[in-house]
N, C-alpha and C positions, 0 to 999 in steps of 0.2 A: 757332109753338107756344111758350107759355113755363111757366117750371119753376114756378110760384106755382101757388095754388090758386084756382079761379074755378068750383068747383061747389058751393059756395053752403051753407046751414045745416047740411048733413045729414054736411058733410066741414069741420065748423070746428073740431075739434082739429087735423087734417090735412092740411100746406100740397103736400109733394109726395114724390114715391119716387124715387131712384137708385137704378141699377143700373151697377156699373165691373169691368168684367175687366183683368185689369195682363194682358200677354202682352209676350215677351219674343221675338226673332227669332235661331233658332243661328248663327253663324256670325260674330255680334258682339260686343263683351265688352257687359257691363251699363251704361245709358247715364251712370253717375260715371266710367266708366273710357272714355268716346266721346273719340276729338278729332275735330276740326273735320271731318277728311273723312268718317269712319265716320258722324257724325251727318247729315252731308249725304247721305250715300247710301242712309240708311237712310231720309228723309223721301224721295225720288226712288221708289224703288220704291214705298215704299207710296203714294205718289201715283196711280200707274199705276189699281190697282184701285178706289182710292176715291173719284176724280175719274169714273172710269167709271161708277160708282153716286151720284153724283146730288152726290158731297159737296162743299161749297167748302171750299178751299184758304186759309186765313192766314199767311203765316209770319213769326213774330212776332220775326224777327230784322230786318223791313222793316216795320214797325209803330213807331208811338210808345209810349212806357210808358203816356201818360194811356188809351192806344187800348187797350194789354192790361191793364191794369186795369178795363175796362170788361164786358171777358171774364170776370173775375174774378168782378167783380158781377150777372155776369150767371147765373154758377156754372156755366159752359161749359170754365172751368179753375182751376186750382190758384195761389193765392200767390204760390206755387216757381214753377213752372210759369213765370208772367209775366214775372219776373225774372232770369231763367236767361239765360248771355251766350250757350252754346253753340247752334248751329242747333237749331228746333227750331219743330215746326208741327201747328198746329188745323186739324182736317179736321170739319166742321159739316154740317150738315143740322137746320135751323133746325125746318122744320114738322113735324119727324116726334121733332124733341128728342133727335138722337143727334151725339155726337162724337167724335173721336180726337184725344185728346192722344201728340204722335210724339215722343221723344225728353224724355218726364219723368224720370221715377226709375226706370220703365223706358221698354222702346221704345213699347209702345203699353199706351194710357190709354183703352181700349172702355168710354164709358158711355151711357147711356137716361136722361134726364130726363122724370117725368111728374109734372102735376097728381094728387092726391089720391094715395088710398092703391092703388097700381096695380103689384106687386111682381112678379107673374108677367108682366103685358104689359111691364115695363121690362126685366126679363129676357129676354125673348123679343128684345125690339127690339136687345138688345144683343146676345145671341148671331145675331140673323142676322147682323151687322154684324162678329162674328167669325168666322162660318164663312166670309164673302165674303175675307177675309183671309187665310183658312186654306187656301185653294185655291193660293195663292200662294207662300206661306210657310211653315216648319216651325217652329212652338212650342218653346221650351226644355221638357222635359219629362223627368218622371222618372216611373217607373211607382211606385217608393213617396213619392215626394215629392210627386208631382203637376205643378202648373204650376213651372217657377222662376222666382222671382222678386227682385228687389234685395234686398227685404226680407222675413227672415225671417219675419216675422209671413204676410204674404201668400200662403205656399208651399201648396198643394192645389189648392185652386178657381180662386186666386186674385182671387175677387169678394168686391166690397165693399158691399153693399146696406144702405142707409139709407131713411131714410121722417124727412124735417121734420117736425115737432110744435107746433101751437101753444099751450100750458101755464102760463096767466096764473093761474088760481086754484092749479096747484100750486107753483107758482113765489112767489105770495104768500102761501101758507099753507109754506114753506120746507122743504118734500119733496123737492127735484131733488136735493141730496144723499144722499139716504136711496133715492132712486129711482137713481142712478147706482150705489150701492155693490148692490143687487139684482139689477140688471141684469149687471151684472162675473160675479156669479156662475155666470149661466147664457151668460157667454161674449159678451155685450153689449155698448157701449160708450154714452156720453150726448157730443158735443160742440156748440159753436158752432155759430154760423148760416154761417161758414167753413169746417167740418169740423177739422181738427185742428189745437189748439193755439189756434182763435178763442174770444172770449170770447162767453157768452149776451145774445145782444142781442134785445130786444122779444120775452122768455118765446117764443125761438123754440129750438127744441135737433135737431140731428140723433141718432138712434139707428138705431145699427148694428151690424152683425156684429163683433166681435174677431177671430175663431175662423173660419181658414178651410181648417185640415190636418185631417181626421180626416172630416169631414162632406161629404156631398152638396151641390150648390149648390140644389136641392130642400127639405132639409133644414134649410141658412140660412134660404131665404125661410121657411119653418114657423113656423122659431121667434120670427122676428125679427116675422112678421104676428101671431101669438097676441101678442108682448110688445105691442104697439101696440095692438090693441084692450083689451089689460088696463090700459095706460097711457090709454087715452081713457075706460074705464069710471071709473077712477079722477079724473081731470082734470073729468069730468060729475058725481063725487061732491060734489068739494070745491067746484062751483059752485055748487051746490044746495043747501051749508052757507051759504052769503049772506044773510044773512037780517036781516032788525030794521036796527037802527040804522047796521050795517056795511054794508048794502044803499046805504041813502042815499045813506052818506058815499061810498061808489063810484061809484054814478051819477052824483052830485057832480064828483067829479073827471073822469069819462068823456068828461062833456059839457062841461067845461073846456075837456079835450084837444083836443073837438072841434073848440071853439072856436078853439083856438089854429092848430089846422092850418088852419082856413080862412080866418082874417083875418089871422094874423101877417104882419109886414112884412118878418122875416127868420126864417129858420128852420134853423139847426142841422142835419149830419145826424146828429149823436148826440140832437140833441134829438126828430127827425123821428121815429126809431124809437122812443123812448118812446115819442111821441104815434102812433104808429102799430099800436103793441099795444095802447094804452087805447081807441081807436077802434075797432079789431078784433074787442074785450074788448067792448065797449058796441055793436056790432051782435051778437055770440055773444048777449047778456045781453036782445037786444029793448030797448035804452036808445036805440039810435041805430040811425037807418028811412032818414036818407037820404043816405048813404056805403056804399057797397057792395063784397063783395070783392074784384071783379073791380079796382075803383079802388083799392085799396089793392096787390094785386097790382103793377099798373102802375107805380104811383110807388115799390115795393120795389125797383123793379130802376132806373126812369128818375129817381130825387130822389137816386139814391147820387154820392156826386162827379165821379169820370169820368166816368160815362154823361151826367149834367144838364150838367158842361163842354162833351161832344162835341157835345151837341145844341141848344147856343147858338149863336143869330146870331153873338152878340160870343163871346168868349172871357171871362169874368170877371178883374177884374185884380188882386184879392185876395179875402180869403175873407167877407167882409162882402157883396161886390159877388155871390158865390157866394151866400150864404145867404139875400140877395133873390131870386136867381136861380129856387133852390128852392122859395121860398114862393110866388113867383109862378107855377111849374111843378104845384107842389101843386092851388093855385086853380085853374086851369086845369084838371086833371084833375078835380076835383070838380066842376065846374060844365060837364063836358064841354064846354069849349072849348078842346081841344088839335086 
């Protein structure tokens, strides 16, 4: 199962839906204040139950960094998360796109990864995967606070649901700011293809909930599904302003791009994600018939650095010797000969 979008014209504003419940376990302090043993015992138990339900086990204190940064890109975890010295462990279930992060900012990181826009099934697949937890464990919990969590922002639901976006004509017509300050208002958030604090790469943006004290986790998904389809009615607006001599000049460059992804001899991955939004942009547009989502998908997660290092014969031995790598990973996908 992977978290990209691979259902084709009818879902190409939208690449894929998270859903994360932060859950915290009584009887621990909060996982800043873990040492070494607390954090080890609390990956031990929760192993118990979730090893029993089908989940594989990482722990990425017996992992390489290049290996958890691959996780990263994979968007199975957090930044932090990878980098973090204290014990701390990935509980996966690849085909069904659910995971638990043990020992982030809090103890447990419940989320549902799914293609397209799918808010109540990533919900659902996340609360089963807490309730299997819940049998075991008692929740931090306050009856007017709600869940507790590290972070204040987090405290009620404690969920975090987002839905990717892919936003190349409002991104070039320079509305993501004017669409971030909108959305703030009614308790929304716009980030990176990262989640927080990453930068907008290939007119990709995550939006999400802010606001998780006061409302139903029913109620999040409501508002945050009306805001996306007003965000896709709008993103379908400004493509359809394309017109005359700017039309060209786009197509122009689209089929550049295309160009470039197929034949280049080396390829960048800052360059890759340009060219991998103009591509995406020029199949959206009916410019470009034959690169498909599902192929760009693929190479979104396998041409990022870790993952295309992991998956070399050799190893690359600097970053030139990489960005052949890539190109030649790219071709390969394109031309289904991987």
């Amino acid at each position: 199962m992977a978290w990209y979008n691979t259902l084709g014209k009818a879902s190409d504003t939208v690449i894929s839906t998270r859903v994360r419940l932060a859950r915290n376990i009584t009887g621990f302090p909060f996982s800043s204040r873990l040492d070494v043993s607390g954090a080890s015992e609390i990956i031990e138990k929760v192993s118990v139950p979730l090893e029993a339900s089908g989940f594989r086990k990482i722990n990425f204190t017996d992992i390489s960094p290049i290996m958890a940064t691959s996780y990263v890109e994979r968007h199975y975890v957090s930044p932090e998360f990878a980098t973090k010295e204290t014990p701390h462990a990935l509980f996966l279930q690849e085909q069904s796109g659910i995971a638990v992060m043990v020992c982030e900012e809090d103890h447990l990181r419940i989320q549902s990864i799914l293609s397209g826009l799918a808010l109540e099934d990533a919900y659902k697949n996340a609360l089963c995967a807490e309730k299997r937890l819940d049998e075991d464990f008692d929740f931090a919990y306050s009856e007017t606070l709600g869940y507790l969590t590290h972070c204040p922002t987090n405290l009620g639901t404690g969920m975090r649901a987002s839905v990717m976006m892919f936003l190349p004509a409002l991104t070039a017509g320079g509305y993501i700011g004017a669409l971030a300050t909108q959305l703030s208002k009614i308790g929304l958030t716009v980030r990176g293809l990262f989640g927080e604090g990453s930068g907008a790469s290939g007119c990709m943006y995550q939006i999400s909930n802010q606001i998780t004290l006061g409302l139903s986790e029913e109620e999040i998904l409501k508002k945050l599904k009306e805001a996306v389809l007003q965000i896709n009615e709008s993103e379908q607006k400004a493509r359809q302003a394309i017109t005359g001599d700017r039309l060209e000049h786009l197509t122009d460059r689209l089929l550049r791009s295309e160009g470039l992804l197929k034949y280049a001899h080396m390829i960048s991955s800052a360059e890759f994600i340009k060219l991998f939004a103009d591509v995406r942009f020029g199949i959206t547009l009916g410019v470009i018939s034959d690169v498909t989502y599902e192929q760009l998908g693929t190479l979104l997660v396998e041409a990022m650095p870790a993952t295309l290092t992991l998956g070399a014969e050799t190893t690359p031995k600097n970053e030139i010797a990489r960005d052949k790598l890539r190109a030649q990973k790219i071709q390969a996908v394109l031309q289904n000969k991987q």
